[in-house]
N, C-alpha and C positions, 0 to 999 in steps of 0.2 A: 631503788637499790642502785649500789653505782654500779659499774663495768668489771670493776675488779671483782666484787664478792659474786658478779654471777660467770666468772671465768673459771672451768675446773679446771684442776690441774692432771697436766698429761703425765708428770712424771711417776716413776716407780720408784720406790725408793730401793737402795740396795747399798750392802757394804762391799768397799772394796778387797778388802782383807777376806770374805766370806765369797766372794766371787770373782776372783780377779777375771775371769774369761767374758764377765760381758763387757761390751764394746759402746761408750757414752758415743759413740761414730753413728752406731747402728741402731740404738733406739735412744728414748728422752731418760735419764736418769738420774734422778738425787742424791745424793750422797749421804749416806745416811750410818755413819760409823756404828756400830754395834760394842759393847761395853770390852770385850776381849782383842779385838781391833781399835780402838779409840786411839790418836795420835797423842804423845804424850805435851803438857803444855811445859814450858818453860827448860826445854832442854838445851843443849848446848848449841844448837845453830840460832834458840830463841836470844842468849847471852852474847853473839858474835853479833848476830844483825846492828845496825846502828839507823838508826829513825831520827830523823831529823826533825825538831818540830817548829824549826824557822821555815816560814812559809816566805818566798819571794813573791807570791803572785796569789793576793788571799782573794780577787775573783775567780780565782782555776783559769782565767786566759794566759793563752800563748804569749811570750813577749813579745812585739809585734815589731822588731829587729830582726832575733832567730826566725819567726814565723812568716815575714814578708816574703822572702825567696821561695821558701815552700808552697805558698798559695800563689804565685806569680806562675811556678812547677806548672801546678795541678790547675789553676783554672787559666792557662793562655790560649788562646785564640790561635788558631793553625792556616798559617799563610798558602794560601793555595797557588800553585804558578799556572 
């Protein structure tokens, strides 16, 4: 069997609409919309959004211009006097 099919799953399922008081902070929770709660699809902030589907970087990496000074940031070496 692999790892995943013998991993239970911890969460509880719950609508938000039906519960808004529990806290996804304070335990594991799914989301799990109920038919009278269900968000509706294709509504007006769905017609505003704009999706671009030119991809500049069809491996998902960083360009490694933008990204050079950021990892320079995060892994430099700290001069001790």
């Amino acid at each position: 069997m692999s790892e995943l099919a013998e991993t239970p799953n911890l969460a509880t399922s719950y609508c938000p609409g039906c519960a808004p008081e529990r806290d996804p902070i304070e335990e594991i929770l799914a989301v799990r919309w109920c038919d009278a709660h269900q968000p509706r699809i294709g509504g007006l902030d769905d017609e505003r959004a704009t999706v671009s589907k030119d991809t500049s970087y069809p491996s998902g990496d960083a360009e490694a211009a933008t990204n050079r000074p950021w990892c320079e940031l995060v892994h430099r070496t700290l001069k001790r006097a």
